[in-house]
VOFI-240395 format. One record per atom (N, C-alpha, C, O): z, x, y. Coordinates in steps of 0.05 Angstrom, whole numbers, plus 32768, in hexadecimal, padded with zeros to 4 digits. Layout:
! residues N
ZXY
...
This chain:
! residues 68
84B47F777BD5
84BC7F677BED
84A37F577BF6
848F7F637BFD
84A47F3C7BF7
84907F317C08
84897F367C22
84937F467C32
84757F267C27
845F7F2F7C3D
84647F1D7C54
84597F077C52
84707F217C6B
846C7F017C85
845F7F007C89
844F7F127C86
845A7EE57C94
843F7ED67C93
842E7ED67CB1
84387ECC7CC5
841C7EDE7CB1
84117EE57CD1
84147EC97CDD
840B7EB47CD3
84227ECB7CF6
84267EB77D0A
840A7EA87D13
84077E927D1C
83F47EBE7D0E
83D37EA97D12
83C67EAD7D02
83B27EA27D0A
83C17EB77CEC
83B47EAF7CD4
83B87EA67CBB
83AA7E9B7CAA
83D77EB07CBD
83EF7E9D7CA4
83EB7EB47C8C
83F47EB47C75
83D77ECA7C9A
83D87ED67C7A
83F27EEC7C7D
83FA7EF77C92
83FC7EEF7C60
84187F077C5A
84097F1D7C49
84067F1C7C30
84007F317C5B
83F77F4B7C5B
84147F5B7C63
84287F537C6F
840B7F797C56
84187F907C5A
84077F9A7C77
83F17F927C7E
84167FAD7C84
84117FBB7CA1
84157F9E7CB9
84227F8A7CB3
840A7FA37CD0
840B7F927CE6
842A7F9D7CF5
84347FB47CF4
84347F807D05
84497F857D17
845A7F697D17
84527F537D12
84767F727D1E
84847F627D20
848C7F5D7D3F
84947F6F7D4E
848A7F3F7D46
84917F447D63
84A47F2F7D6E
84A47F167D6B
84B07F3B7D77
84CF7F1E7D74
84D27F0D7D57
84D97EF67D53
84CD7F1D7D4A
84D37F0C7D33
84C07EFD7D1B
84C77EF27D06
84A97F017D27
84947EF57D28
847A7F0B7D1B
84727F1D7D29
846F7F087CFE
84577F1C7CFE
843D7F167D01
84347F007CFA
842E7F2B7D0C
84147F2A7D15
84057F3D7CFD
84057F557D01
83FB7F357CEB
83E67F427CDC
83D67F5D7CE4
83C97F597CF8
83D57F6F7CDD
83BE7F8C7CEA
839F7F847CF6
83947F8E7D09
83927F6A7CDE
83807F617CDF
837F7F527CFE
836E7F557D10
83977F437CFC
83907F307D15
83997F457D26
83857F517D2F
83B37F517D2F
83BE7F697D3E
83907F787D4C
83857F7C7D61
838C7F787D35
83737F867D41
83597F757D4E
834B7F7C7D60
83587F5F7D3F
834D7F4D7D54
834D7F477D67
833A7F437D76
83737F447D6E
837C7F3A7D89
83737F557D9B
83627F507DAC
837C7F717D98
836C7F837DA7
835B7F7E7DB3
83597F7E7DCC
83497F797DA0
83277F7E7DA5
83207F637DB7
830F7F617DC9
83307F527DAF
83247F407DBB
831A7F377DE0
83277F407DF3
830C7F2B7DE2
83017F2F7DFE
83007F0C7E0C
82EF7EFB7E05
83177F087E21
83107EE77E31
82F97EDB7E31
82F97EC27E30
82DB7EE97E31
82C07EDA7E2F
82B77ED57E0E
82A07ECD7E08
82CF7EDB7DF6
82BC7ED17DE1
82D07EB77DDB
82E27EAD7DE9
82C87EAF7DC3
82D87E987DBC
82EC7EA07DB1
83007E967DBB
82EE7EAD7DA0
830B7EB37D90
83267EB27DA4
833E7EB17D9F
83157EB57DC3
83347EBD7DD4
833D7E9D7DCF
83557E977DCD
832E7E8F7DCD
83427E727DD2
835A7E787DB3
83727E747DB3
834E7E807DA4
83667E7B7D80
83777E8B7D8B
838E7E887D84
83737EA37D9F
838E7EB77DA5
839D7EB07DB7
83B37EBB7DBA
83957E987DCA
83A77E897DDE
83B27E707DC7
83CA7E707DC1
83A37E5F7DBD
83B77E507DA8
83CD7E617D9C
83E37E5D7DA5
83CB7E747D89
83D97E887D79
83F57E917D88
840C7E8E7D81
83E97E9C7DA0
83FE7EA67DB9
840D7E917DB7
84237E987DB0
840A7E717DBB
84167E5E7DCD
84277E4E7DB1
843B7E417DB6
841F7E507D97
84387E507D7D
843A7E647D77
84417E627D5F
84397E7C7D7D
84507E917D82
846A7E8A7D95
84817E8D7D8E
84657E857DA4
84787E817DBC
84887E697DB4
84A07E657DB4
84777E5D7DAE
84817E367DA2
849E7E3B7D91
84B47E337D97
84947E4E7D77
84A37E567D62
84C77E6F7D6E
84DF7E707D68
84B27E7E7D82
84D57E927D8B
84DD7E787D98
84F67E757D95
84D47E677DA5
84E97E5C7DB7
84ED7E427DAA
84F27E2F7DB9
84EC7E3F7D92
85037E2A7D83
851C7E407D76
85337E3A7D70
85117E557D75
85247E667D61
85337E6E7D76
85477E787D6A
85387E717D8E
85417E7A7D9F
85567E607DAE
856B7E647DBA
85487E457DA8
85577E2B7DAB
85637E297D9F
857A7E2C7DA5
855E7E267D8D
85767E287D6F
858A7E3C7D6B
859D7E397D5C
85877E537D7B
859B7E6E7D7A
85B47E677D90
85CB7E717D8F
85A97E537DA3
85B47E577DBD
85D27E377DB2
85EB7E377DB3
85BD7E217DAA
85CD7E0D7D9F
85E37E197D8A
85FB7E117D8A
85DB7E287D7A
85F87E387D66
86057E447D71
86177E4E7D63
86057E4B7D8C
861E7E5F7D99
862F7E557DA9
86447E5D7DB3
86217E3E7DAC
86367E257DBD
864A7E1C7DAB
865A7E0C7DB2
C-alpha cells in the first residue's frame, strides 16, 4: 500500500496522522510539537496550517456543490 503524501513536506512515509483527510508526517507531526512562535520554522507551520485548510475547504466545496 502506498504512502500519503505529508500535507507540509510532501514526503509519503509510514507512521504520522491523518487529519480530516489530510496527512501529517511523524517527522513534521514532531516538529510541529516542538515547535516554539519565537523561532522561524513557526512561520512554515502557519503557511502549512493555512494549505491545509486551503485544501479541506475545496474538498469540502466540492462535497457541498455534489449534493445540490
Amino acid at each position: 500500500m502506498d504512502n500519503p503524501e505529508c500535507f507540509s513536506c510532501g514526503a509519503s512515509t509510514s507512521g504520522g496522522l491523518k487529519i480530516l483527510g489530510q496527512y501529517l508526517c511523524e517527522n513534521c507531526e514532531t516538529s510541529l510539537v516542538k515547535c516554539q512562535t519565537d523561532k522561524f520554522e513557526y512561520q512554515h507551520w502557519i503557511d502549512s496550517c493555512h494549505r491545509f485548510w486551503e485544501k479541506l475547504n475545496r474538498k469540502i466545496t466540492g462535497f457541498e456543490e455534489e449534493a445540490e
